[in-house]
N, C-alpha and C positions, 0 to 999 in steps of 0.2 A: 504494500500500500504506500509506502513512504516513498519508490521508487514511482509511482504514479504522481503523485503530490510532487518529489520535486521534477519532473519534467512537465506536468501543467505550470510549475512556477515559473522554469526555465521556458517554456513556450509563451506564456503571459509577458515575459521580461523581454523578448525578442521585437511580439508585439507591440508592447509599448516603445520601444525603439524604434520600431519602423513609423509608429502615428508619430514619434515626434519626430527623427527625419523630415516627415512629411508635412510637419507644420513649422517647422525651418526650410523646407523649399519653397513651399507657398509663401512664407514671410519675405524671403530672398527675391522671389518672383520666378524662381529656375523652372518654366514651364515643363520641360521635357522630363525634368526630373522627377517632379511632381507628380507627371501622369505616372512615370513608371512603377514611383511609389505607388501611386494609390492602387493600378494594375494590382502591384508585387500583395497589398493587403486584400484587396477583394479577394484573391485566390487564395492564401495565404492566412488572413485573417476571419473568415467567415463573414465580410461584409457585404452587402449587396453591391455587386461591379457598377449600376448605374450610378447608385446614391452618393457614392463617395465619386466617381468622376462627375458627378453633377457637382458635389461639394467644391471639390479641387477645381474644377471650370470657373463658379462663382465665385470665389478666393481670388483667384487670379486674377478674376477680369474688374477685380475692387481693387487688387495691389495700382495695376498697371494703371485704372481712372484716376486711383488719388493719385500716382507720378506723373499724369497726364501723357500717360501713352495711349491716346485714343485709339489708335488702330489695332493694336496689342487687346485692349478691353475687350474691342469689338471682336477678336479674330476669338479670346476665349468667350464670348457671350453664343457666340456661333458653337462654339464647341459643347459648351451647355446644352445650346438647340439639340443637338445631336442624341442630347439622353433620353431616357423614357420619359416621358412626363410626369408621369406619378416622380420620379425620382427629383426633377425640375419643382415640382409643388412641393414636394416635401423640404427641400434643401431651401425655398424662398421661405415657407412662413419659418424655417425655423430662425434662417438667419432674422426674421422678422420679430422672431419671439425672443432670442438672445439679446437684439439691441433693443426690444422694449423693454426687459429687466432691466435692462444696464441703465435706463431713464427713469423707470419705472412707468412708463406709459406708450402706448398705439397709438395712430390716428383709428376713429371708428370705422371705416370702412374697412381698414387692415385689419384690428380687430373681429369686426367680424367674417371678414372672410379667412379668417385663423379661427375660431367658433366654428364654423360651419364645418369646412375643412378638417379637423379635429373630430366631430361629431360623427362625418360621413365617413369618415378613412376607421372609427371607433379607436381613435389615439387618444385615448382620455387620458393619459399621461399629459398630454398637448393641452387638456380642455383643464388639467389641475394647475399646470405652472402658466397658462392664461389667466386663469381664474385671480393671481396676485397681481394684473397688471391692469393699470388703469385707460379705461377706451377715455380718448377727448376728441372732441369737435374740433380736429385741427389738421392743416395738410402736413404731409410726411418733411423730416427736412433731414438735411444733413447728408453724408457722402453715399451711403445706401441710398436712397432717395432721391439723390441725381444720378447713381448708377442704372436706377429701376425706368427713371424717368425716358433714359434718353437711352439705353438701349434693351429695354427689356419686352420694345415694337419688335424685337428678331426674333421673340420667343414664339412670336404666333405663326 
């Protein structure tokens, strides 16, 4: 039993290497690198191959908007296009629900289409750490928000 224990520890410890890896390429902007990583975890770590290159797409294409590398954003927003959609919906509200902790507040339109979304998908994990976040009658701002603005027209 111990010999099982410690090789789930040593494969958790691998794992967690590789996510962070992978959350120092994305911070770098090292696009290639990124994908491979996140490739190397899908198969490797038992994650969904869409969700996390949706993830890793959308990372990117926010690194490259705030350095003002417009075509770079664009070239990973396209890349996003390319995932499942469900994996596209899930990776925006979440980024949606991480930066409304991080305020403590939604706009209500985002808000509720993070409610609904939540509801229909039965993420009520989604519908409890919403639950602490306050909807306001106001438009979205800030760098998320002009990323979504101006190129999240290619997602359709």
């Amino acid at each position: 039993m111990k010999e099982l224990d410690d090789a789930a520890s040593q494969g958790e410890d691998y794992l967690t290497r590789q996510q962070r890896a992978l959350a120092e390429a994305v911070i770098e902007g090292a696009g290639d690198r990124s994908f491979r990583l996140a490739e190397h975890l899908a198969a490797e770590g038992g994650v969904r191959r869409s969700d996390i290159l949706a993830a890793t797409s959308l990372f990117l294409a926010y690194r490259a908007f705030r350095d003002g590398k417009a075509e770079e954003a664009k070239r990973f927003m396209t890349r996003l296009r390319e995932q499942d959609r469900d994996s596209v919906k899930l990776v925006r509200h979440l980024v949606r629900l991480e930066a409304a902790r991080a305020k403590g507040w939604l706009p209500k339109s985002q808000y509720e289409e993070l409610i609904s979304y939540a509801w229909r998908e039965k993420r009520f994990d989604l519908v409890l750490r919403a639950g602490k976040i306050e909807s306001r009658d106001v438009a979205s701002t800030g760098g998320w928000a002009e990323l979504e603005r101006k190129y999240c027209p290619l997602l359709t």
